[in-house]
C-alpha positions in Angstrom: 182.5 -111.8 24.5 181.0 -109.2 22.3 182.6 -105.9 21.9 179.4 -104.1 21.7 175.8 -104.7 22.2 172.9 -102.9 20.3 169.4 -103.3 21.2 166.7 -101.3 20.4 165.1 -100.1 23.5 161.0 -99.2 23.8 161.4 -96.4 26.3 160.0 -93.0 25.8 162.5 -89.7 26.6 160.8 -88.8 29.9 160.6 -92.0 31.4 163.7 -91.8 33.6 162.5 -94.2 36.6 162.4 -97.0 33.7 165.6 -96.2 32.1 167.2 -96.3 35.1 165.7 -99.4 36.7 166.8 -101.0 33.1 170.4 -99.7 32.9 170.8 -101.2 36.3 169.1 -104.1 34.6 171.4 -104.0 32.0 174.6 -104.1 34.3 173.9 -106.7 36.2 174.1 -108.8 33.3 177.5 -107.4 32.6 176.5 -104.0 29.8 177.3 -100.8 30.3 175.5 -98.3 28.3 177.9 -96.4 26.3 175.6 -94.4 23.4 172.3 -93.5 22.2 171.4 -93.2 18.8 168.1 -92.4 17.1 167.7 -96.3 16.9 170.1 -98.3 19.0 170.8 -97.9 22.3 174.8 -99.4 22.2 176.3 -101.0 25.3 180.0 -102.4 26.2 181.0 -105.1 28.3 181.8 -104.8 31.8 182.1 -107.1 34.8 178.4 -107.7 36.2 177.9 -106.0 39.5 175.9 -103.7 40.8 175.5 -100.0 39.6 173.0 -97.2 40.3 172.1 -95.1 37.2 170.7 -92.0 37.4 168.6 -89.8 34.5 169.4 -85.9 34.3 167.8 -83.6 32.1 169.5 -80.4 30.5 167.0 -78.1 28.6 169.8 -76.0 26.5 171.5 -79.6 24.9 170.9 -80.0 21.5 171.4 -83.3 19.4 173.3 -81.1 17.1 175.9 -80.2 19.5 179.2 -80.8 19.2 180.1 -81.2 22.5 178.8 -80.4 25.9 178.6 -76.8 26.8 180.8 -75.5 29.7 177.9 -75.3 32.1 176.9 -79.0 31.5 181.1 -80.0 32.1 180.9 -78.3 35.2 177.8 -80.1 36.1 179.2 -82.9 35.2 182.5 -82.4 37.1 180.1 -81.9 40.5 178.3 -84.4 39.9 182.0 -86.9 39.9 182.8 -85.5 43.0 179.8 -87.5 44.7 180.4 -90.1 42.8 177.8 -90.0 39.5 180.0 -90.3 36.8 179.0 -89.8 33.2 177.6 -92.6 31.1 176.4 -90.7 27.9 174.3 -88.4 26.9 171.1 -88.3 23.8 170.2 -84.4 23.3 168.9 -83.3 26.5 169.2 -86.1 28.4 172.3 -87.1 30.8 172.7 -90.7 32.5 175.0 -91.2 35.2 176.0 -94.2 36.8 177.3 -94.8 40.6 179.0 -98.0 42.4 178.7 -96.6 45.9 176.4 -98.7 48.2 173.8 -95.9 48.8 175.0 -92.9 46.4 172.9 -89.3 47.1 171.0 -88.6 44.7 171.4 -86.3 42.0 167.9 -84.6 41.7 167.1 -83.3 45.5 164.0 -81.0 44.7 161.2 -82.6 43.0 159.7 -79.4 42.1 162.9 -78.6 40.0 163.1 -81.8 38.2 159.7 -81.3 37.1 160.2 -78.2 35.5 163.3 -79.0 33.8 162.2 -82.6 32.4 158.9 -80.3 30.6 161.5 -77.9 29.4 163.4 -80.3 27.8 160.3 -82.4 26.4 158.9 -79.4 24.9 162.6 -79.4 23.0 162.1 -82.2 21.1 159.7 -85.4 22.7 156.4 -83.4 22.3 157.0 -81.3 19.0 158.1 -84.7 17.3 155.1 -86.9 18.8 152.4 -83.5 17.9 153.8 -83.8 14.1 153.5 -87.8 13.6 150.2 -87.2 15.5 149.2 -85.0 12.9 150.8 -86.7 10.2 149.0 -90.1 11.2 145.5 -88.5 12.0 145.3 -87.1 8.0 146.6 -90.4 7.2 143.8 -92.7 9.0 141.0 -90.1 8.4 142.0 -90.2 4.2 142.0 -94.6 5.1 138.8 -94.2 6.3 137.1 -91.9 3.7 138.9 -94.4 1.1 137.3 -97.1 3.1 133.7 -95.5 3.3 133.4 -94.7 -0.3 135.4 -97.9 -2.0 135.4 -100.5 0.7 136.2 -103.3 -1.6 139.0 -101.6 -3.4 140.6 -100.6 -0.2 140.0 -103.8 1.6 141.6 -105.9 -1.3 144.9 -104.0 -1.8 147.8 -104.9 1.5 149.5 -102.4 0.6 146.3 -100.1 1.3 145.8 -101.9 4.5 149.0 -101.7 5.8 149.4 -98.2 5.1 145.9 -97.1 7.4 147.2 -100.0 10.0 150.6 -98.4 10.8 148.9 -95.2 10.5 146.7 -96.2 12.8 149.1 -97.5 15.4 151.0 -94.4 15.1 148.3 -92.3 16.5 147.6 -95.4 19.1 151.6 -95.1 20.2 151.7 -91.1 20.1 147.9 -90.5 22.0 149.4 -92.8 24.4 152.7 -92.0 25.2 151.8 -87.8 25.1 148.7 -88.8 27.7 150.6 -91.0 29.7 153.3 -88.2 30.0 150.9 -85.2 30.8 149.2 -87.0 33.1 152.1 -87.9 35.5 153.2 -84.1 35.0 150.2 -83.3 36.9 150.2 -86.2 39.7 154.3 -85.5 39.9 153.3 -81.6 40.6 150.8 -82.1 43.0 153.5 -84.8 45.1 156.3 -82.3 44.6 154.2 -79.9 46.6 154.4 -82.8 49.7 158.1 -82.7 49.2 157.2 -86.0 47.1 159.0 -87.6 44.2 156.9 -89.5 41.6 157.7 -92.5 39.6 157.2 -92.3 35.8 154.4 -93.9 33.7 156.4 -96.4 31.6 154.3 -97.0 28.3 157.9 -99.6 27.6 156.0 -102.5 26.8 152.5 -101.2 25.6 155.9 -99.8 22.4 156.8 -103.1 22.0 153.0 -105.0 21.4 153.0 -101.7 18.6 155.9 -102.9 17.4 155.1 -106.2 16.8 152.3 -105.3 15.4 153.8 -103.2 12.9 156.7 -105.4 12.2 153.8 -108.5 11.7 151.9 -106.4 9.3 155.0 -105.7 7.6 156.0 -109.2 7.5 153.0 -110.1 5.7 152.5 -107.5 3.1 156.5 -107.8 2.2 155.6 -111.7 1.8 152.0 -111.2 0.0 153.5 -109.1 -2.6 156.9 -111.4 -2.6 154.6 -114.1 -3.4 151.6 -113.0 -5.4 152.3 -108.8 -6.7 152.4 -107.9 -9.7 156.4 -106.8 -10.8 155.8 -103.2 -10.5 154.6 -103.7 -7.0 157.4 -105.8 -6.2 159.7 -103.0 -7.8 157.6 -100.4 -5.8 158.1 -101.6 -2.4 161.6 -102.9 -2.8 162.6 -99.0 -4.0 160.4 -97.9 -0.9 162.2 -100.0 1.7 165.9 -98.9 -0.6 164.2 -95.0 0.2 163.6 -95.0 3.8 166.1 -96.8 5.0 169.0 -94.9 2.9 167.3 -91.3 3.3 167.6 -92.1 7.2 170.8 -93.3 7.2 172.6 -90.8 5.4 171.0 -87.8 7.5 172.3 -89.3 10.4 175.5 -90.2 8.7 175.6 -86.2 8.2 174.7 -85.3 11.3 177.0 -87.6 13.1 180.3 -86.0 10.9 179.7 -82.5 11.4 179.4 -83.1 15.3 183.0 -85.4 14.9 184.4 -81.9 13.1 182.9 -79.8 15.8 181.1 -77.9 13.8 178.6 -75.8 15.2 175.0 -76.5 16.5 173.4 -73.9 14.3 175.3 -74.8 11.1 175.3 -78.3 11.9 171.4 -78.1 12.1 171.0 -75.9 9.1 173.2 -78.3 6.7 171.4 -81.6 8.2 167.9 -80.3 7.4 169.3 -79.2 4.1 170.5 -82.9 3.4 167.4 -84.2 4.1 165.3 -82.0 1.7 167.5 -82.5 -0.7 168.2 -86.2 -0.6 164.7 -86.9 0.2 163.4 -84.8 -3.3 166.3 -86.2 -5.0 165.9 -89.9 -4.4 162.1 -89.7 -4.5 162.2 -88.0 -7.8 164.9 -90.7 -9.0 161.9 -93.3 -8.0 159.3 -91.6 -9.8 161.1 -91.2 -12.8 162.3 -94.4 -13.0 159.0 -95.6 -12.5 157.6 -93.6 -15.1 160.1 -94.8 -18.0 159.7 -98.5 -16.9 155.8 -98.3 -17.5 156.1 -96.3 -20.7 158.7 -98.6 -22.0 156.6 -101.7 -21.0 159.1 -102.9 -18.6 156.5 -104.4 -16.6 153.7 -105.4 -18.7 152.7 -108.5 -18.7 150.6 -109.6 -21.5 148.5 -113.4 -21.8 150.0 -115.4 -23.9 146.3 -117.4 -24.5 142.9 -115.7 -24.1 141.9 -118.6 -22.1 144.2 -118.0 -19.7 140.9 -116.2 -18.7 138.7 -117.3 -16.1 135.8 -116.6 -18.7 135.8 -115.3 -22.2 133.7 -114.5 -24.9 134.8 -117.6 -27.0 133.5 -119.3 -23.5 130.1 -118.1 -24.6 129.7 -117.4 -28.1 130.9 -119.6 -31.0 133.8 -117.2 -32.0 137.4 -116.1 -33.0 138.8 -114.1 -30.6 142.3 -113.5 -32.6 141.6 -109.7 -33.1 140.3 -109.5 -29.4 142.7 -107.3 -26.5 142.5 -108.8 -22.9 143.0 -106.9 -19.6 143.0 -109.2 -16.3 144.1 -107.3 -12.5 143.5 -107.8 -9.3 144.8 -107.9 -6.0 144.1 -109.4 -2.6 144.2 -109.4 0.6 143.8 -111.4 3.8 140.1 -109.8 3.9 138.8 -110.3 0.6 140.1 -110.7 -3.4 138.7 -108.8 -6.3 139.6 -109.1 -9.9 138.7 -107.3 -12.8 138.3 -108.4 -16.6 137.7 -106.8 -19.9 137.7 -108.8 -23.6 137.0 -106.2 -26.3 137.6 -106.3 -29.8 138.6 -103.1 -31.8 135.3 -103.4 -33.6 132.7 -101.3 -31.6 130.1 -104.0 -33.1 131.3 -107.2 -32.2 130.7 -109.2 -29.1 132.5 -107.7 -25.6 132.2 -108.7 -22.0 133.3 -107.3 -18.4 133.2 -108.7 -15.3 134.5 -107.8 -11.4 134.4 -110.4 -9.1 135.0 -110.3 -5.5 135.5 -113.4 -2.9 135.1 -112.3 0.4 137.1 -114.3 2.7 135.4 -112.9 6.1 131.2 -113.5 5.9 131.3 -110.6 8.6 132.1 -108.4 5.8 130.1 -109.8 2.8 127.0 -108.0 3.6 129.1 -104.5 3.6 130.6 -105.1 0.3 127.0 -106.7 -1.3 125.4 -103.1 -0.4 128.4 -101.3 -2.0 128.7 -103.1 -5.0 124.5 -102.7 -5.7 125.5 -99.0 -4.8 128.3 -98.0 -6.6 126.1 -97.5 -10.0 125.0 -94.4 -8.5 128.5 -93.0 -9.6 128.1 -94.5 -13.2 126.7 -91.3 -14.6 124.5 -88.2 -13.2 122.6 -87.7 -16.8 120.5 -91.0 -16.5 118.3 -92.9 -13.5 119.6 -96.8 -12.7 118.4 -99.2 -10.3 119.1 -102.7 -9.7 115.7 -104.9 -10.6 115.3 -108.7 -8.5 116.5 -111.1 -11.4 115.8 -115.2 -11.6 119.0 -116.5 -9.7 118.4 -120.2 -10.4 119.6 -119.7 -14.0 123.1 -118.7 -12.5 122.8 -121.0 -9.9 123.3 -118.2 -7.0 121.6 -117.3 -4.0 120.6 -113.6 -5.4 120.8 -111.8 -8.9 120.2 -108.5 -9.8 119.5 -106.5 -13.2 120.6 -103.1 -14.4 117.4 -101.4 -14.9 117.7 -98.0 -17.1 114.2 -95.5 -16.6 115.2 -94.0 -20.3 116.2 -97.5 -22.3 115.3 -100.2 -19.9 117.1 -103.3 -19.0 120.8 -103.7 -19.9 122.7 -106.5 -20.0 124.6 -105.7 -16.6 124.2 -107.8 -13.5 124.7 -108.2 -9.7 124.9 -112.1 -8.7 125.5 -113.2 -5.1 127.4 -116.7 -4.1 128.1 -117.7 -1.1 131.4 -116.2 -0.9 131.7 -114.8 -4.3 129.9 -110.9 -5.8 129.5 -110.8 -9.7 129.5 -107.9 -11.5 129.5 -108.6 -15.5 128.2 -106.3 -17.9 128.0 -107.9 -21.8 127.1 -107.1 -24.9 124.4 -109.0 -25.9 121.4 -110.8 -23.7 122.6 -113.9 -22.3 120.6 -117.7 -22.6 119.9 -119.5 -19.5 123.0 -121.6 -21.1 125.3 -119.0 -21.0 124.2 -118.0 -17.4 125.0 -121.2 -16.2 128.6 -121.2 -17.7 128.8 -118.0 -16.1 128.2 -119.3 -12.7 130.3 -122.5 -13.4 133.4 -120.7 -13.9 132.9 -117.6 -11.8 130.5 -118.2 -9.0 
């Protein structure tokens, strides 16, 4: 048999009537809960049987403590004598477990459970949950401007989109569990004034569907950029992952050693919340300037080897050298939509140049958005001049719609909108394009 069991357990810090009901679970299947960390919940083996558990709370704990205080040992001597002995503790809370028959119960005045589980909530469970709510409602309101004002560039990038999801969920999971909390507060008070205990709101497995979901969308933007990124995004969200999971670890790690030296709660605290500025500025700084040098030293360019490694070129369309021509191809994609963009220039301002964004739209739902946006966005070109987007022939292109940049001071430019059935052009040139070239066009990029 195993020596230890971790699991990682969805239950929120006031939920007592579903921790208990899941310790007792838990035993019958032959675990004994042993200790709580800020992830695992750890349990030993014991002989299955039967065992009553029992949730107390304890306002003046601390996480940061050493070791109980003498008024919690003495609470939890009186509580052995009827038979609750002490299982563990996590900061405020207490769990006791009982193998009498019909033990009596710990808590005998609702009224006074009430009080002390808000007193110790408003310790830790509700300042914690009020700063990710924060934290998650900038977050999803900045996704959303992003989203408004550059729907394709946000809706193209996973990283982007799994950034506002988990953002997202975060204010789902925190919403939730706070509401679901404050609202039995206020049914339990008006049964406690019947003489009335009342059951929790367990929000257990509404945590684990967010989970899921967060670990799926996870799952998915490690593999998309695993499989298709760029290296500095690979390099970017490996040093991420390296980041968050050693700046957690190692505050714990801190925290854990000073309580194993018995060092106080106060210096304990200060020194951990130290540690974690420090490390976290540190390490993040580390990451910044490493990324920094590896861009500037060209660590991670990646330069064609042919320009007609390009989906189009101007050698596709004019009868010339392109040896004295620099390319620039990116893109990125998503399960939404793809967009790449390409520009071919040569370093003399006179000769032949050609840029062009496309954007395949894997959802239809969503094309129309994106068409709008893309017809839009030469608002933002420039302030100083008046463009529009002028109806163009389509059937030279062979697309279902075609647009032309029309400028009020100079007139037509060689700039255009086309429409495919999946696919949006934008391609601006330097010179006016045959109905030959337009079909090439189309050909390759439509």
């Amino acid at each position: 048999m195993k020596k230890v069991k971790r699991r990682f357990e969805t239950l929120s810090f006031y939920d007592h009537t579903a921790i208990s009901a899941h310790l007792e679970k838990m035993a019958s299947k032959g675990w004994m809960i042993s200790k709580i960390t800020n992830i695992f919940w750890i349990y030993k083996p014991i002989e299955p049987k039967k065992i009553h558990f029992a949730v107390s709370y304890y306002p003046k704990a601390s996480e940061f403590d050493p070791e109980p205080t003498e008024q919690q040992k003495m609470f939890h001597e009186f509580c052995a004598h009827t038979g609750w002995k002490l299982a563990c503790t996590a900061a405020q809370m207490q769990i006791f477990y009982n193998e009498r028959e019909n033990p009596v119960p710990i808590e005998t005045e609702p009224e006074l459970e009430i009080q002390t589980i808000h007193a110790s909530v408003k310790k830790g469970f509700i300042p914690v949950y009020l700063v990710l709510l924060i934290i998650g409602l900038f977050n999803t309101v900045l996704f959303i401007s992003n989203l408004i004002s550059d729907p394709v560039d946000l809706l193209s990038n996973t990283t982007d989109l799994f950034r506002g999801t988990v953002y997202f969920l975060l204010v789902l999971l925190c919403v939730t569990d706070l509401s679901c909390y404050f609202v039995w507060r206020k049914r339990a008070i008006r049964a406690a004034a019947h003489g009335e205990f009342l059951k929790t709101i367990s929000t257990s497995k509404f945590q684990k569907v967010i989970i899921i979901l967060v670990f799926s969308c996870a799952v998915y933007w490690l593999s998309d950029i695993a499989l298709s990124g760029e290296p500095l995004q690979i390099a970017t969200a490996v040093a991420t992952i390296i980041y968050i999971v050693l700046l957690f670890y190692l505050v714990n790690k801190t925290k854990e050693v000073l309580k194993e030296k018995k060092v106080s709660r106060g210096v304990n605290r200060t020194l951990t919340v130290a540690t974690s500025f420090v490390l976290s500025f540190a390490m993040m700084g580390g990451i910044i300037w490493a990324g920094v040098y590896a861009v500037s030293h060209g660590l991670f360019d990646k330069e064609l080897s042919r320009y007609d490694e390009l989906p189009l070129g101007v050698e596709d369309l004019l009868d010339i050298s392109t040896d004295d021509y620099t390319s620039e191809q990116r893109g990125s994609s998503s399960i939404l939509m793809g967009q790449y963009v390409v520009r071919q220039h040569n370093r003399h301002e006179s000769a032949p140049w050609i840029e062009y964004t496309v954007v395949n739209v894997n959802l239809p739902f969503l094309y129309g958005t994106c068409r709008e946006w893309v017809l839009k966005k030469v608002n933002y070109y420039s302030s100083a001049f008046e463009f529009s987007w002028m109806e163009d022939n389509p059937t030279p292109w062979g697309a279902k719609e075609a647009y032309r940049l029309y400028d009020e001071g100079y007139g037509y430019n060689s700039c255009y909108v086309l429409c495919y059935d999946r696919t949006i052009l934008e391609i601006m040139l330097s010179w006016d394009l045959t109905d030959e070239q337009k079909a090439i066009v189309g050909e390759r990029l439509g």
